[in-house]
C-alpha positions in Angstrom: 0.0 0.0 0.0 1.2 3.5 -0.9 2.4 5.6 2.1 0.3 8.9 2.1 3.9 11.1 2.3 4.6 9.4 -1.0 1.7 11.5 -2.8 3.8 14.7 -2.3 6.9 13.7 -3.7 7.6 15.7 -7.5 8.5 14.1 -10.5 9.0 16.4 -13.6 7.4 19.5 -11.9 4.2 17.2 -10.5 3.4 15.6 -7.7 2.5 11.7 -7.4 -1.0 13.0 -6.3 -1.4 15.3 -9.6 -0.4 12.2 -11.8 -2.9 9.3 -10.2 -5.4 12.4 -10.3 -5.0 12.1 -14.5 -4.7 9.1 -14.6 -8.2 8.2 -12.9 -9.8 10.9 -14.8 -9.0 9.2 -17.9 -10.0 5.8 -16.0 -13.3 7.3 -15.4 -14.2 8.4 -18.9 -13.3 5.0 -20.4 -15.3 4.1 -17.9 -18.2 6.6 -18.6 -17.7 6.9 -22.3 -20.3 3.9 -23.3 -23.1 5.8 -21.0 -22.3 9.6 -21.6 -22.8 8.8 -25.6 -26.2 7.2 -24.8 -27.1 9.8 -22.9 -26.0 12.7 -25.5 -27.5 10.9 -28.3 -31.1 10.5 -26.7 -31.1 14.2 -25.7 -30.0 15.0 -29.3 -33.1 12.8 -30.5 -35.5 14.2 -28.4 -34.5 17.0 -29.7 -34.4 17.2 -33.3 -37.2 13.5 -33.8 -40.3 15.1 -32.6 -43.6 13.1 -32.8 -42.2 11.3 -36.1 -42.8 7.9 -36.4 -40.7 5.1 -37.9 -37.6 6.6 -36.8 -35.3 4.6 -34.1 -33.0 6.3 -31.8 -30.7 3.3 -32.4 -30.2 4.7 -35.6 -28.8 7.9 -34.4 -26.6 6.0 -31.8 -24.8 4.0 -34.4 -24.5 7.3 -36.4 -23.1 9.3 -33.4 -21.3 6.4 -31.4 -18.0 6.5 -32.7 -17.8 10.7 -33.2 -19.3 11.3 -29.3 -17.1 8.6 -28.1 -13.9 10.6 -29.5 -15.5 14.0 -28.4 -15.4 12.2 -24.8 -12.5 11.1 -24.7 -10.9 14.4 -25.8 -12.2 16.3 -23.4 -11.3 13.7 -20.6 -7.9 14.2 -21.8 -8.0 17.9 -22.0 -9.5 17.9 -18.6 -7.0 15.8 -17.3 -3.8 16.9 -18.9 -4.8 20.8 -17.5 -4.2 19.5 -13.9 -0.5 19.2 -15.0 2.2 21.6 -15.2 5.6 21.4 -17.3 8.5 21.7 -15.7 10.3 25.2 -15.0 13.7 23.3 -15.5 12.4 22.7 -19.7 12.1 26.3 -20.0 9.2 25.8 -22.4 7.5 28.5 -25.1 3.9 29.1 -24.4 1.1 27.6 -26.6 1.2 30.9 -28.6 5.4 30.6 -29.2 6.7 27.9 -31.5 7.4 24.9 -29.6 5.9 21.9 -28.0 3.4 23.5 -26.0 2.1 25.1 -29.6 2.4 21.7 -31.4 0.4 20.0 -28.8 -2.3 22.4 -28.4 -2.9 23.1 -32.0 -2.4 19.2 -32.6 -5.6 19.0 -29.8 -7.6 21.8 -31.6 -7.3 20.2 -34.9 -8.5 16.8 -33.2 -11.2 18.7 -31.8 -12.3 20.5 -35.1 -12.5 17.0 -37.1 -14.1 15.4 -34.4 -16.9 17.8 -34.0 -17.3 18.4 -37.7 -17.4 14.5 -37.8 -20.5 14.5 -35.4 -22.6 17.1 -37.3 -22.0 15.7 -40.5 -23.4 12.5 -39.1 -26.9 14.5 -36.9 -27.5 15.8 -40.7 -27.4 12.2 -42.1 -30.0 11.4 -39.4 -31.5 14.9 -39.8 -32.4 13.5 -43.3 -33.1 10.1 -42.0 -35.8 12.1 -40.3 -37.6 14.1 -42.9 -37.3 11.1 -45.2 -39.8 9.4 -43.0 -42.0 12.7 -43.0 -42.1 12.6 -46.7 -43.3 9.2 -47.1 -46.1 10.0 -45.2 -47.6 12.3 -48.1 -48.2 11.3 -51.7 -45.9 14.2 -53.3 -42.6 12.9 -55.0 -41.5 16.5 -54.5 -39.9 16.1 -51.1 -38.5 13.0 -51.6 -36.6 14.7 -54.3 -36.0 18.1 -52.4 -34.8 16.4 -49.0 -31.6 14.5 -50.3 -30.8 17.5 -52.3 -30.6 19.9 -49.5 -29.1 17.4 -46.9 -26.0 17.4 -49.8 -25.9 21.8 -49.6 -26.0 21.3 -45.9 -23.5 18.9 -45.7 -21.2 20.8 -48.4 -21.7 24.0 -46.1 -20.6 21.9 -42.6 -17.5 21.0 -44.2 -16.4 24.0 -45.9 -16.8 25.5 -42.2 -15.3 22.9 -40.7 -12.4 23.4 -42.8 -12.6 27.4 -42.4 -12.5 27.2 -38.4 -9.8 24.8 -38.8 -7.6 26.7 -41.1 -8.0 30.1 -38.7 -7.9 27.4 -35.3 -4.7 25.7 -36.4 -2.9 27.6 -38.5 -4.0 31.2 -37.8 -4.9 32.0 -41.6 -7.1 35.4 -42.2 -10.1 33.5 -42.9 -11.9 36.9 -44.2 -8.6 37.4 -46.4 -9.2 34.0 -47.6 -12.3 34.1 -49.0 -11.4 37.3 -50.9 -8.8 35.6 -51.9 -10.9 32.8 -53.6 -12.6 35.6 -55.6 -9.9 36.3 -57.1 -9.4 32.8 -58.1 -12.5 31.5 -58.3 -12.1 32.0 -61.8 -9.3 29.8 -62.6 -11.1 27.3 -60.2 -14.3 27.7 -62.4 -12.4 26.6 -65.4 -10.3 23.8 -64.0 -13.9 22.6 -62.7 -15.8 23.4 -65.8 -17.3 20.1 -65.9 -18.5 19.3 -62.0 -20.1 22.9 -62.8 -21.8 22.1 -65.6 -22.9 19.5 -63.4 -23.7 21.3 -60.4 -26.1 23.9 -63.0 -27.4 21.0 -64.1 -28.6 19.5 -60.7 -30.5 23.4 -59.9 -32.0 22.8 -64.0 -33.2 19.3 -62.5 -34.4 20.6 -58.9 -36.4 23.6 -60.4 -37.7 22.0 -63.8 -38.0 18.7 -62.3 -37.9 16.9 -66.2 -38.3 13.9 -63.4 -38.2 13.2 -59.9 -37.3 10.5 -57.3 -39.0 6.8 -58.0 -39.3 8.2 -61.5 -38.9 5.2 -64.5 -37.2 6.9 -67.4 -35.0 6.1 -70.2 -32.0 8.1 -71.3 -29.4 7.3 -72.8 -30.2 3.7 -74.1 -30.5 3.0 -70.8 -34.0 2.1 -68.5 -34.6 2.4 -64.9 -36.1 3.8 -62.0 -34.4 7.3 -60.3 -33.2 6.6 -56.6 -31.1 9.4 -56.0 -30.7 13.1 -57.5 -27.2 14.2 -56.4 -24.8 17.9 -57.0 -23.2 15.8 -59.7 -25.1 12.8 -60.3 -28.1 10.7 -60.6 -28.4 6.9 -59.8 -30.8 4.7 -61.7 -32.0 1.5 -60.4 -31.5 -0.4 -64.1 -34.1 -3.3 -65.1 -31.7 -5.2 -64.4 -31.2 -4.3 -61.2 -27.8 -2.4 -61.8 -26.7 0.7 -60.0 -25.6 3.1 -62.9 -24.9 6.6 -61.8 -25.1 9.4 -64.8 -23.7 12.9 -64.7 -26.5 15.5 -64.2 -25.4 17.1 -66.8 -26.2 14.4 -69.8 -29.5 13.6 -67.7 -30.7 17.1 -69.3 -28.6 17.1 -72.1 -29.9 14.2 -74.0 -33.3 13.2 -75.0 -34.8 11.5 -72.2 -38.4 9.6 -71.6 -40.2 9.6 -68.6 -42.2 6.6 -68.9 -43.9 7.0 -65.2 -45.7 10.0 -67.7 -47.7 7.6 -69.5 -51.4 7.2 -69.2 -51.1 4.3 -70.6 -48.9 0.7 -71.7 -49.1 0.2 -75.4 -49.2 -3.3 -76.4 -48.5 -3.8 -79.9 -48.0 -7.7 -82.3 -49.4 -9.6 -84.6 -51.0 -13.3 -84.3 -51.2 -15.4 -87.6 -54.2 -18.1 -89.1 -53.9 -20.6 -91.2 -54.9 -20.3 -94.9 -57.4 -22.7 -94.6 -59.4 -20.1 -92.4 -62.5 -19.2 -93.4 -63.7 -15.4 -94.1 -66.4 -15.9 -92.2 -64.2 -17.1 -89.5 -61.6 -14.7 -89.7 -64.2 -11.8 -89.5 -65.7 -13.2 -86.2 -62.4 -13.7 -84.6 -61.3 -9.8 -85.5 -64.9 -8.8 -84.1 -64.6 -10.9 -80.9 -61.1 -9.3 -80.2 -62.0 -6.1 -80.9 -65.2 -6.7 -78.3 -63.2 -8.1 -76.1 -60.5 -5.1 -76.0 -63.3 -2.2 -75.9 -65.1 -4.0 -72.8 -62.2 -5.1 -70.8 -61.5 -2.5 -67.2 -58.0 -1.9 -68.1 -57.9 -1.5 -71.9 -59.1 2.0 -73.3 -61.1 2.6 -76.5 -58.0 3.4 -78.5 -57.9 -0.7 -79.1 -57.7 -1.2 -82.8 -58.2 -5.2 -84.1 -57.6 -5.4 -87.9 -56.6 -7.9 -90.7 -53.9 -6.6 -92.1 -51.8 -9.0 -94.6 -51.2 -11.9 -96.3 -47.9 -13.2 -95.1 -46.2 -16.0 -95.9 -47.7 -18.8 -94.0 -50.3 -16.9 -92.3 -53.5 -14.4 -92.5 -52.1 -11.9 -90.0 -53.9 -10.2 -87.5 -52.7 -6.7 -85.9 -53.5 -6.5 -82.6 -53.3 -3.2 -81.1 -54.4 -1.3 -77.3 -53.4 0.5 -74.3 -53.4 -1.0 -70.7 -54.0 1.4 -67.8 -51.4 1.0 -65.3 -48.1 2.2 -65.0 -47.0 -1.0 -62.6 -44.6 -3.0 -64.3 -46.3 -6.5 -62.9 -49.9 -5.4 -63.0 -49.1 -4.8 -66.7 -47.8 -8.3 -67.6 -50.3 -9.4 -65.8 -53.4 -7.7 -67.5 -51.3 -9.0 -70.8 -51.4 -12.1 -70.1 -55.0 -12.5 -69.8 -55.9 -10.7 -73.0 -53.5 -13.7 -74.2 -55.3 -16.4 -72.8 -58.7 -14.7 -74.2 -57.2 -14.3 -77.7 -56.9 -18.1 -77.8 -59.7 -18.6 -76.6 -61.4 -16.8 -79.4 -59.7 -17.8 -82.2 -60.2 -22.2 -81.0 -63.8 -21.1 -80.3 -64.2 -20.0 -83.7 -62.7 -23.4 -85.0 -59.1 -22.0 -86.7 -55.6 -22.1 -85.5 -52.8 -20.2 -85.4 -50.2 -20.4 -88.0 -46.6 -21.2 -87.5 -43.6 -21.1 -90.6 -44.0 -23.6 -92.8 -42.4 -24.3 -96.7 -44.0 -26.7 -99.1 -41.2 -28.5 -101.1 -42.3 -30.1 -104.6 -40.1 -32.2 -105.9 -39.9 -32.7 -110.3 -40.0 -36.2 -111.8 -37.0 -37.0 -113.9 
């Protein structure tokens, strides 16, 4: 056991006192560090959640965990490490001399400044977490589009403060001087950048004109898919075949591009083939029995269109023509698939069949 006398004794300028004094402070935030996070984090999610549903503070924690656990621990350290003092004997500069006393301070600040920037950028993830859940509570696409793009302005601003408070923290710079100095460049910056702000314009053209918005199935490009994210410099599309493409912003409004979520309606569009040996009489009832068929079905429109059309080479075609109202990929094959069934139908009620390639081969007698 430690004799109390040996408490006073200095090493390096400090007492043994002063030493097991930072050394159980640091102790008791390791200690503490799991609970103090929980505790931030739910006072941060009372906070900012409201009455919104869906959301989980667990989310937030795994967000903030690793950021508030380093904020902690910093502050334990700074805490503790202030109960010490240098020795006179080292004759060292102060924090605002060059030295070690200015290396370690500013080496803290800059920890400090990362960290903290760190943590907001991750409360604006969860910020948008947040009013991503409020937005699928209305029907408007409009937010779901808005949201993500102002979560990437905010997050654009926190870092560019971030590293303006850092720049004046650590390395004293003229922060106003600064700026005025990046008028005076911003146009060699502009041109170096010409393209990510071509992009960037393109993103506002997007936001404002909204040629198409978030869930959105479009095709540009030679290239078909659903929108899932409207970014400063790109767009991602959700491909058919289930592909993650991103596309600059900038050939999203460049080039011709369909919104098929637009349509009122699917066309469906072929052609089904008779034998020869089919009667007129026969061939006339099957065109009117389709055409019936089309005009009275719940999801076809009156646009349907049923009409012989040629002689081909094996077959009497048929042209088959309408619109299915639905713009859900699966309802629509579905709907298709019935009028297919019903076509054959028809056409074995009326006693033909259909027609497949066939060549009749006559062979000359010697």
């Amino acid at each position: 056991m430690i004799k109390m006398e040996y408490l006073d004794d200095i090493y390096f300028g400090n007492t043994v006192q002063d030493y097991l004094w930072v050394l159980g402070s640091l102790l008791f935030g390791i200690i503490l560090l799991r609970f103090i996070a929980h505790r931030i984090s739910n006072v941060i999610f009372r906070l900012i959640v409201g009455k919104t549903e869906g959301v989980d503070k667990h989310e937030l924690y795994e967000l903030l965990e690793k950021p508030l656990k380093w904020l902690i621990m910093l502050i334990f350290l700074f805490v503790a490490t202030s109960l010490l003092d240098y020795p006179e004997e080292w004759n060292m500069a102060s924090k605002d001399e060059f030295g070690i006393r200015m290396f370690l301070h500013r080496s803290y600040v800059a920890f400090l400044i990362i960290v903290i920037t760190w943590a907001a950028l991750r409360i604006t993830k969860f910020l948008g977490i947040i009013l991503m859940a409020r937005a699928e509570l209305t029907e408007s696409k409009s937010d779901d589009q808005v949201i993500p793009f102002l979560m990437e302005i905010i997050k654009i601003l926190v870092i560019v403060l971030g590293i303006f408070i850092f720049m004046g923290s650590v390395f004293k710079v003229d922060v106003g001087a600064l700026i005025a100095g990046l008028g005076i460049g911003g146009l060699a910056l502009a041109l170096a950048a010409k393209e990510s702000l071509e992009n960037l314009l393109a993103s506002f053209v997007i936001f404002f004109d909204k040629p198409f918005v978030i869930g959105d199935l479009v095709t540009v490009s030679g290239v078909t898919g659903t929108v899932e994210k409207i970014g400063f410099r790109s767009t991602r599309i959700r491909t058919l075949e289930k592909s993650y493409l991103t596309l600059p912003n900038r050939q999203m409004i460049d080039n011709i591009l369909d919104n098929l979520s637009m349509r009122t309606y699917r066309r469906v569009s072929f052609n089904i083939g008779v034998l020869y040996g089919t009667s007129e009489e026969q061939l006339k009832k099957i065109v009117v029995d389709i055409q019936r068929y089309i005009d009275e079905h719940p999801h076809t429109n009156q646009d349907g269109e049923i009409h012989f059309v040629q002689f081909g080479a094996s077959s009497l075609d048929i042209m088959i023509l309408y619109y299915i109202d639905t713009m859900d990929w699966g309802v629509f094959l579905k709907i298709k698939e019935e009028v297919n069934f019903e076509i054959m139908r028809i056409v074995e009620e009326q006693g033909a069949d259909f027609a497949f390639p066939t060549q009749t081969v006559h062979l000359a007698k010697e």
